[in-house]
C-alpha positions in Angstrom: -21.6 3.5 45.4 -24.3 0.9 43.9 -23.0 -0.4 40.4 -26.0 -0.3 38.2 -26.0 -3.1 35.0 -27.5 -2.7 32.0 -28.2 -5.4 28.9 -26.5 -3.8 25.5 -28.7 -3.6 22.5 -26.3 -5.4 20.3 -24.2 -8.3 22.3 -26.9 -9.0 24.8 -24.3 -8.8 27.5 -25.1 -7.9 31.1 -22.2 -4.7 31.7 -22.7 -1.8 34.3 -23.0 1.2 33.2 -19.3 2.8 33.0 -18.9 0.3 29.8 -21.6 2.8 28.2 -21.2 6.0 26.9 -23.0 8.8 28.4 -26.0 9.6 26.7 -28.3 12.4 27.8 -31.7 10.9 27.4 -30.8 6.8 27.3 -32.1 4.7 29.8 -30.1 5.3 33.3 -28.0 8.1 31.0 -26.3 5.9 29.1 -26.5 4.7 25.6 -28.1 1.5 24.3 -24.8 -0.2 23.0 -22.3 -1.3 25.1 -18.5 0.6 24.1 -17.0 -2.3 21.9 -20.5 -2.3 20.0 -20.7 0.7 19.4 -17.4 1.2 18.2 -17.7 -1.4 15.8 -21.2 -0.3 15.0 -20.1 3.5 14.4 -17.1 1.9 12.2 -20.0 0.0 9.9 -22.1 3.0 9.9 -19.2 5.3 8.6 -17.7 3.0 6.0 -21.0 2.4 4.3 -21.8 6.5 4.7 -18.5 6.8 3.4 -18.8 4.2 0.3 -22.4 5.8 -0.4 -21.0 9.2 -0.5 -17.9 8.4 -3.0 -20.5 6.5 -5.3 -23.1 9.3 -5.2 -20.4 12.3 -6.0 -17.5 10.1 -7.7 -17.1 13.3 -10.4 -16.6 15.9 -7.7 -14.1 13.8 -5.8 -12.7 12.9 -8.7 -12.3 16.6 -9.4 -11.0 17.7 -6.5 -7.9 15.1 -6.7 -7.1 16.5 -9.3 -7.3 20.3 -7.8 -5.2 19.1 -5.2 -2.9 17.2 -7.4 -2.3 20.0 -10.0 -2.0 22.4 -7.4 1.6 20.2 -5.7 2.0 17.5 -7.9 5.5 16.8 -5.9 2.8 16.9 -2.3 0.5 14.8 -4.0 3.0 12.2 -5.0 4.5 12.2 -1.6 1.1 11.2 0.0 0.1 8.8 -2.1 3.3 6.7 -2.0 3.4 7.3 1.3 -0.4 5.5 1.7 0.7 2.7 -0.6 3.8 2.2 1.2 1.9 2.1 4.9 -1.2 0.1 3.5 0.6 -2.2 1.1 -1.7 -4.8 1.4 -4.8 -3.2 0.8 -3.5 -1.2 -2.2 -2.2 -4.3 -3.5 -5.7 -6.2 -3.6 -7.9 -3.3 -5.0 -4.9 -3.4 -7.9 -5.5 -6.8 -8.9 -8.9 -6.9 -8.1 -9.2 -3.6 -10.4 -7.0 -5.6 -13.7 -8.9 -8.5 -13.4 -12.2 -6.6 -13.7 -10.6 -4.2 -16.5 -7.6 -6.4 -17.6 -8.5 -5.8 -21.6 -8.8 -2.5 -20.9 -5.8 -2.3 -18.7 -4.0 -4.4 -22.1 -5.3 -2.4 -24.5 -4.1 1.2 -22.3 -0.9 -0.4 -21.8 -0.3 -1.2 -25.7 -1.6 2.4 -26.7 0.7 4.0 -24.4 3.7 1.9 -25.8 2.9 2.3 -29.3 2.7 6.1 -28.5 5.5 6.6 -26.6 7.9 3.8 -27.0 10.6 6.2 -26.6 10.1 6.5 -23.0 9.5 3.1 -22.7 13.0 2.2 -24.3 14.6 4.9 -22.0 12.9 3.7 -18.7 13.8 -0.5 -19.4 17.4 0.9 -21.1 18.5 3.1 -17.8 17.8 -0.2 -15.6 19.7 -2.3 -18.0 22.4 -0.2 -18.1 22.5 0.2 -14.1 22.6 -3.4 -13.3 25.2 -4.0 -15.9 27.8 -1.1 -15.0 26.8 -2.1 -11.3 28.1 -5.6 -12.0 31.8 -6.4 -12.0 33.4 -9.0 -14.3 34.0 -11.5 -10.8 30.4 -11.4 -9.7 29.0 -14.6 -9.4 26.0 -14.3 -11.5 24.8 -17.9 -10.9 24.0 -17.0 -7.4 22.3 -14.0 -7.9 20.0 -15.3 -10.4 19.5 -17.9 -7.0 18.3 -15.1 -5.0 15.7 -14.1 -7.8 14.6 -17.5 -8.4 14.2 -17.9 -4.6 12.2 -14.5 -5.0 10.1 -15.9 -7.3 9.0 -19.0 -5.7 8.3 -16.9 -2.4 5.8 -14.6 -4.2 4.3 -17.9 -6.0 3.2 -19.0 -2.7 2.2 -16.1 -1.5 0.0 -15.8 -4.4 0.8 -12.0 -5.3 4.0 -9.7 -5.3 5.0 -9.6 -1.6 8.6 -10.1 -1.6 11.0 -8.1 -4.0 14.8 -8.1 -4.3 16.3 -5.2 -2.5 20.0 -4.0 -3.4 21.3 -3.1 0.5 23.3 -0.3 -1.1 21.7 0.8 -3.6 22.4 1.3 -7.5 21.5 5.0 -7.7 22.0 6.3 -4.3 23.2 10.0 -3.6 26.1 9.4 -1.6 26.9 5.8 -2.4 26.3 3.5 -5.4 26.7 -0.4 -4.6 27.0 -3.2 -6.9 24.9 -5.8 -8.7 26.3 -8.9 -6.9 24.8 -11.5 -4.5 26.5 -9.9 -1.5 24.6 -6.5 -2.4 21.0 -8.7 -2.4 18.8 -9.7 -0.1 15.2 -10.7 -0.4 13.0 -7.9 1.5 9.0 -7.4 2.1 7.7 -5.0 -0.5 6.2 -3.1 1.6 9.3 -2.6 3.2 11.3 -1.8 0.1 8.9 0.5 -0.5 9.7 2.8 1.9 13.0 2.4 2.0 13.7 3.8 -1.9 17.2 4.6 -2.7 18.7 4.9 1.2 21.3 3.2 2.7 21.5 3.1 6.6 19.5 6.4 6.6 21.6 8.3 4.0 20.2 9.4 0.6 
């Protein structure tokens, strides 16, 4: 069988034909990029498409979210931690990049929502409190746990942004087991990973 070449449109590169997708009426039935090229050109075209689309009907997506949302918040929730969790990273940079384009507004939202509820806010930082303390025992060696979060600290510093949190390896609030707030129940973990993990231990909720 005769191999017949062909120059893609894009790399310039001389490839015979089986690195070409079939293409009815392209020149020797093939079409004018090469695979790789056009998979990276099909990726371009559909990201801009995409990004034109969301600017162009930003209400009605906007309002469908929220169909979706109201109609399983609990589904909804699930998804979206579950994206945030898989694409750390990513969501992480459009966060900061997002409060440092709107970080008054983001101050100002964050004030109003304290002065308006600051009995929730008092609940939410007063459960934790109370968790860590109950969860730690009059032997623990508290100068080595405040070690592990200074360690924590300087980790993320270099990083530049929040990569690395402190995870409990049995948790506080677990289901079926509750550990302790001591240095031997810490280790320093991936976000990301932490994430995903919530309140399990080996598995079991």
């Amino acid at each position: 069988m005769t191999m017949v070449f062909k120059q893609c449109v894009i790399c310039k590169a001389e490839k015979d034909t089986t690195n070409f997708h079939k293409k009815q009426h392209g020149k020797y039935g093939v079409s004018s990029r090469c695979k790789p090229c056009d998979y990276e050109y099909s990726k371009k075209y559909w990201k801009e498409s995409s990004k034109r689309y969301r600017e162009k009907n930003r209400e009605k997506i906007r309002a469908n979210s929220r169909a979706i949302y109201l109609a399983n918040p609990q589904k909804a929730n699930e998804a979206t931690k579950k994206s945030r969790t898989k694409h750390y990273d990513k969501h992480l940079a459009y966060s900061r990049k997002y409060e440092t384009e709107n970080k008054e507004a983001r101050l100002l939202k964050s004030r109003m929502y304290a002065k308006n509820n600051p009995h929730k806010v008092a609940a939410i930082s007063s459960k934790r409190r109370t968790k860590q303390k109950n969860a730690t025992p009059i032997w623990s060696n508290i100068e080595m746990t405040k070690r592990i979060y200074k360690l924590r600290d300087r980790l993320n510093t270099l990083a530049g942004y929040i990569k690395y949190h402190v995870d409990h390896v049995i948790p506080l609030n677990a289901k079926l087991a509750s550990g302790l707030h001591v240095h031997e129940n810490l280790k320093i973990e991936l976000a990301s990973v932490n994430m995903s993990k919530r309140n399990t231990f080996e598995g079991v909720n």
